[in-house]
C-alpha positions as CSV (number, residue, x, y, z in Angstrom):
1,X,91.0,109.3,169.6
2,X,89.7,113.2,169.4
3,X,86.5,114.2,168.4
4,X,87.8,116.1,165.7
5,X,89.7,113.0,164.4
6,X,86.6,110.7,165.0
7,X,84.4,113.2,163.2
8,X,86.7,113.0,160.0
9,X,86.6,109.2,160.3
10,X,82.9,109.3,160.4
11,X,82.6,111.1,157.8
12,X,85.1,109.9,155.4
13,X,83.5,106.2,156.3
14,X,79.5,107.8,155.1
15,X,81.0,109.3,151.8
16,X,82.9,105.8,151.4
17,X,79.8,104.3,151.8
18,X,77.4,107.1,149.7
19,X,79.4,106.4,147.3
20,X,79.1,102.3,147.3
21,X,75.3,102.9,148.0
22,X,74.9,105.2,144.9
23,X,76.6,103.0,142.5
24,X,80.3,104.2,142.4
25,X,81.3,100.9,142.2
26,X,79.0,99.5,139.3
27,X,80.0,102.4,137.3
28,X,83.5,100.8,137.4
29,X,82.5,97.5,137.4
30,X,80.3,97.9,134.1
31,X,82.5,100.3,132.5
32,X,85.5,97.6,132.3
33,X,83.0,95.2,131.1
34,X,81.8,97.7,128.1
35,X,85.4,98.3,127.3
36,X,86.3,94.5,127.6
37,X,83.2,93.6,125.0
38,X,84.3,96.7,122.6
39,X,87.7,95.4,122.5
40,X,86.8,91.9,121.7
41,X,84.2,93.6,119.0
42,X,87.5,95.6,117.2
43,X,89.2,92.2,117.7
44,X,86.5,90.6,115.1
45,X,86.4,93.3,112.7
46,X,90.2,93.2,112.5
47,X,90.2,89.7,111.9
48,X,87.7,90.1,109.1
49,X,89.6,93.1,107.6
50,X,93.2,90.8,108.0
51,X,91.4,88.1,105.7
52,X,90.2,90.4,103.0
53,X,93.7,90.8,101.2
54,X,93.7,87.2,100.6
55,X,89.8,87.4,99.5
56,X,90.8,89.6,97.0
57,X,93.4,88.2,95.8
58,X,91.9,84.6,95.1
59,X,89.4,86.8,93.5
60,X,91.6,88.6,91.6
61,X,92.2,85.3,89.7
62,X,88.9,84.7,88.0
63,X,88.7,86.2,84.5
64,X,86.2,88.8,84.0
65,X,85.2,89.1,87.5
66,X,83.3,92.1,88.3
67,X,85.9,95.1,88.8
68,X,83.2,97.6,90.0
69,X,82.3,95.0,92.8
70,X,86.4,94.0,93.8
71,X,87.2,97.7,94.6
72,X,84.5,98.6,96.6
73,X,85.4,95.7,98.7
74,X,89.4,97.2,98.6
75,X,88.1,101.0,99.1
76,X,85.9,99.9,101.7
77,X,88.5,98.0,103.6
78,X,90.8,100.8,103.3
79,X,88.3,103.3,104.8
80,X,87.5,101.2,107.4
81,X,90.8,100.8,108.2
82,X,91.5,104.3,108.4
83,X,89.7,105.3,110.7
84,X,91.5,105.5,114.0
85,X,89.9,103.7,117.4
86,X,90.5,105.4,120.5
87,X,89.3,104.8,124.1
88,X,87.7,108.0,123.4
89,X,85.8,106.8,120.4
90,X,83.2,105.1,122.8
91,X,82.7,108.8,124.6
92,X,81.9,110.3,121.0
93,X,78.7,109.6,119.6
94,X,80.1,111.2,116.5
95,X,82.9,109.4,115.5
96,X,81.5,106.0,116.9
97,X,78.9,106.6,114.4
98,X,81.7,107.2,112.1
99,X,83.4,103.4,112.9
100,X,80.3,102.0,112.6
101,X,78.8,103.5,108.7
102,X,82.3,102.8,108.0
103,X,82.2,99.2,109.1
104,X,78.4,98.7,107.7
105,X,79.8,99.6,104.0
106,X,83.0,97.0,104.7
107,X,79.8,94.3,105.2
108,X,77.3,95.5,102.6
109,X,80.7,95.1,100.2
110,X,81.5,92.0,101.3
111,X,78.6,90.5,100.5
112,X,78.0,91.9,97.1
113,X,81.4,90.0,96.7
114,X,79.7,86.8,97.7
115,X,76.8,86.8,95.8
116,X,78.8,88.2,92.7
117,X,81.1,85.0,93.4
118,X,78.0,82.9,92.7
119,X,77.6,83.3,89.2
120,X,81.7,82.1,88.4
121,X,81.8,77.9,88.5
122,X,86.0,78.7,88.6
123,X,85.7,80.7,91.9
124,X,82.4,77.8,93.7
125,X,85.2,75.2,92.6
126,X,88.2,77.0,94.0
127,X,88.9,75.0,97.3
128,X,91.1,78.4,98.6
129,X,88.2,80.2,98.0
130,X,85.6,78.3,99.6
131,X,87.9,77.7,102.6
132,X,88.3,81.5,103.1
133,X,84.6,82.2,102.5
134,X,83.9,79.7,105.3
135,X,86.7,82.0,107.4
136,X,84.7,84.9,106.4
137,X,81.0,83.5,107.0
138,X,82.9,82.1,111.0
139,X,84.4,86.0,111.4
140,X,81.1,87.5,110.4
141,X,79.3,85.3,112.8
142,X,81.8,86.2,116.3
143,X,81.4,90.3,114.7
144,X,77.6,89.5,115.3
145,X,77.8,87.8,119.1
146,X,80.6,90.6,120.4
147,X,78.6,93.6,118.7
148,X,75.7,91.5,120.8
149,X,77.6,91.5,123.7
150,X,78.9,95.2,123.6
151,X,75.0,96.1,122.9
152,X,74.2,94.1,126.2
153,X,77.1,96.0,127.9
154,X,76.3,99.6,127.2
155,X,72.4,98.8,128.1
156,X,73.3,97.8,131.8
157,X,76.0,100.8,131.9
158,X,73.4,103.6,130.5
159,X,70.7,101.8,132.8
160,X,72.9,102.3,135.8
161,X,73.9,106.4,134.6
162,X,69.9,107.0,133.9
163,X,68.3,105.6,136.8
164,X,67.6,107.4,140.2
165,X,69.5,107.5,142.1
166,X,72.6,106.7,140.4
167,X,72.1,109.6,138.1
168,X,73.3,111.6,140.6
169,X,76.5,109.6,141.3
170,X,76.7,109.6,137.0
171,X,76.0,113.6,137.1
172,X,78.5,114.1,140.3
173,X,81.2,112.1,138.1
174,X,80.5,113.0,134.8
175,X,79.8,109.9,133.2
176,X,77.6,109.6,130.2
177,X,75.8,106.9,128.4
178,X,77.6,105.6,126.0
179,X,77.1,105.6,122.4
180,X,75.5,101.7,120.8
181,X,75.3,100.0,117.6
182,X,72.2,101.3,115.5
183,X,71.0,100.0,112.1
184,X,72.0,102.5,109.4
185,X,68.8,102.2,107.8
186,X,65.8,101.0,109.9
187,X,63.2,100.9,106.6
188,X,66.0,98.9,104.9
189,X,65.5,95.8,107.5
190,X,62.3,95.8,106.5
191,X,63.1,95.0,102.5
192,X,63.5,91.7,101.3
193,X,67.5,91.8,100.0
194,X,67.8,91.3,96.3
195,X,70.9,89.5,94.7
196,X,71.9,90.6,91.9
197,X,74.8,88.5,89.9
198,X,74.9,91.4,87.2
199,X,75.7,90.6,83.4
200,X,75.4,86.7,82.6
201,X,78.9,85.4,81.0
């Protein structure tokens, strides 16, 4: 073998190596498992958004149910809906903030819905109603454990980007931390909810 031929070898092999060293590898490695969790997080918010039509509809049933409170659960979904995911959307802070107001109105609606339902015996007594509340209560659990996961996920992947020295490797190959799930409104957590089932019957 030349020396000219070794010496590319060599040096092919240390940037081969700089690059495991300086976490090339656990860039890929946690970027497939953010974009694994985010997919399984859309996954949960379409099932929830697939069961609302059938929601509504049940609800649609009840005499006198509150309008105001049925379409902001149908404008909500439809916004929600709207809005369109790309592999880019976890690269834009901006319009993942966008997916995720969007999303926090589709919840806030839905359970206005629920505690609305409350006050209407016909609606507590409807067994298709009660069996797609329990749907609703099962999808609005897996939302919160993938959004949980995801959150975990983008930690260990923003870690990994901030952190000397695989900044440098993050820096060399452009690749930034990764937008997360916020509350909308942090002094809002910090308010006990009030239900309100409006106007008595």
């Amino acid at each position: 073998m030349s020396v000219q031929r070794m010496t590319r070898w060599l040096v092919t092999l240390g940037l081969v190596l700089g690059l495991t060293g300086c976490g090339y590898n656990e860039f890929q490695r946690l970027d497939e498992q953010v974009n694994a969790s985010w997919s399984e997080v859309l996954n949960q918010y379409q099932r929830r958004a697939d069961l609302i039509p059938n929601i509504v509809a049940t609800v649609k049933g009840e005499a006198n149910f509150e309008q105001e409170t049925l379409t902001r659960v149908i404008e909500a979904r439809a916004k929600a809906t709207s809005i369109q995911v790309t592999p880019e959307t976890l690269q834009n802070p901006e319009a993942f903030n966008r997916f995720q107001q969007a999303q926090g109105e589709l919840s806030s609606a839905l359970s206005r819905l629920m505690a609305v339902s409350e006050a209407y015996p016909n609606l507590k007594a409807n067994q298709a109603f009660q069996d797609l509340r329990v749907q609703l209560e099962g999808t609005e659990n897996r939302i919160t454990v993938a959004r949980n996961n995801y959150i975990k996920a983008v930690q260990q992947y923003n870690t990994l980007a901030r952190s000397f020295p695989t900044n440098l490797t993050a820096m060399m190959f452009s690749y930034q931390p990764k937008p997360n799930f916020s509350v909308a409104n942090e002094a809002a957590i910090s308010v006990p909810p009030t239900v309100d089932f409006g106007a008595s019957r």
